[in-house]
N, C-alpha and C positions, 0 to 999 in steps of 0.2 A: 838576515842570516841566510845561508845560501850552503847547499850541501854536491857535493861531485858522487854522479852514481857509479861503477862501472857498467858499458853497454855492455858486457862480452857475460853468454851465458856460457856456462860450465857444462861440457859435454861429455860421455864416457859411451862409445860406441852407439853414436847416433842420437844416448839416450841425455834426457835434461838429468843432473843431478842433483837432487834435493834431498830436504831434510824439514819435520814437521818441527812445527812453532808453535807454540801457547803463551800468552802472555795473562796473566789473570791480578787481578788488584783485590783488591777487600770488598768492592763492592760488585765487580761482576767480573765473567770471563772477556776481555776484550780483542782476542784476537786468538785465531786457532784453524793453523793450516799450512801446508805446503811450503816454501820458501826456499831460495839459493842461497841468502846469506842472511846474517842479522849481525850487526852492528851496533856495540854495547855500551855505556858511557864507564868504565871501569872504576875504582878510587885512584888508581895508580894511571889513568888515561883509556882512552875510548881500544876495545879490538874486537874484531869480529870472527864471526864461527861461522864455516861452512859444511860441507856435506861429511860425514863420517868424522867429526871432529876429536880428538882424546875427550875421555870423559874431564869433563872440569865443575866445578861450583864456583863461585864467586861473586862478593860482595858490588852491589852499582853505587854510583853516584848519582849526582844531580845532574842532567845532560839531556842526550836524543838518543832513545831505538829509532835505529836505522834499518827498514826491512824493505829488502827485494825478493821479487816472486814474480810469479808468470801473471797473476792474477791473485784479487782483493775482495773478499766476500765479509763484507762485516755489519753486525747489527745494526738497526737502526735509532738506539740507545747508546751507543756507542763510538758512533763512525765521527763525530765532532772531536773528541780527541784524539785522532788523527790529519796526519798532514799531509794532502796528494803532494807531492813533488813529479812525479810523471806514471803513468797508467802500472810500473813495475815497479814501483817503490812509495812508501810512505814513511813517513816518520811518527813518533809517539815521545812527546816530552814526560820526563819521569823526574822524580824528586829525590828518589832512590828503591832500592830493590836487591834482588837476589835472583841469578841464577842457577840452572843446572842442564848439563849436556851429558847425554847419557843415550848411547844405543840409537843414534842418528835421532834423538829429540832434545827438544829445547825448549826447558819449562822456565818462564819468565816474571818471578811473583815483583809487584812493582808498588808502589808506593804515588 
């Protein structure tokens, strides 16, 4: 399986534009931080949320979080369910889940 990232960060006078990420399961928090984009597996097909996104909620599938950021700080109980694909991105296979974007955040409860 093989995924295409874009190289191109997202700028707004000079500055990088982000937006905070959490992802958290039933058994622990596994990711929580900074990010350009995140890429969702939807029921209706995969789309992704960037910086100041409308607020949305929305039901996942079974598929890959797909997340880009400048940089990856993740537990050391955790970091195996993760996928390096290159130093700005990783992915997280999920079974299903629930989002919610709201106020430049992106809460990601997953399954």
């Amino acid at each position: 399986m093989s995924y295409e990232f874009s190289k191109i960060l997202i700028t707004h006078n000079s500055k990088l534009i982000i937006m905070l990420l959490e992802i958290v399961s039933p058994e622990a928090k596994l990711f929580s931080g900074e990010v350009t984009s995140v890429t969702l597996p939807g029921i209706d097909g995969s789309f992704q949320i960037l910086n100041h996104h409308a607020p949305i909620v929305s039901i996942l599938g079974k598929g890959v979080v797909k997340i880009a950021a400048l940089s990856f700080h993740f537990g050391k109980d955790v970091v195996s369910k993760f996928t390096k694909i290159d130093d700005q991105n990783y992915t997280l296979a999920i079974v299903s889940g629930t989002i919610e974007m709201k106020d430049n955040k992106v809460i990601v409860l997953v399954d």
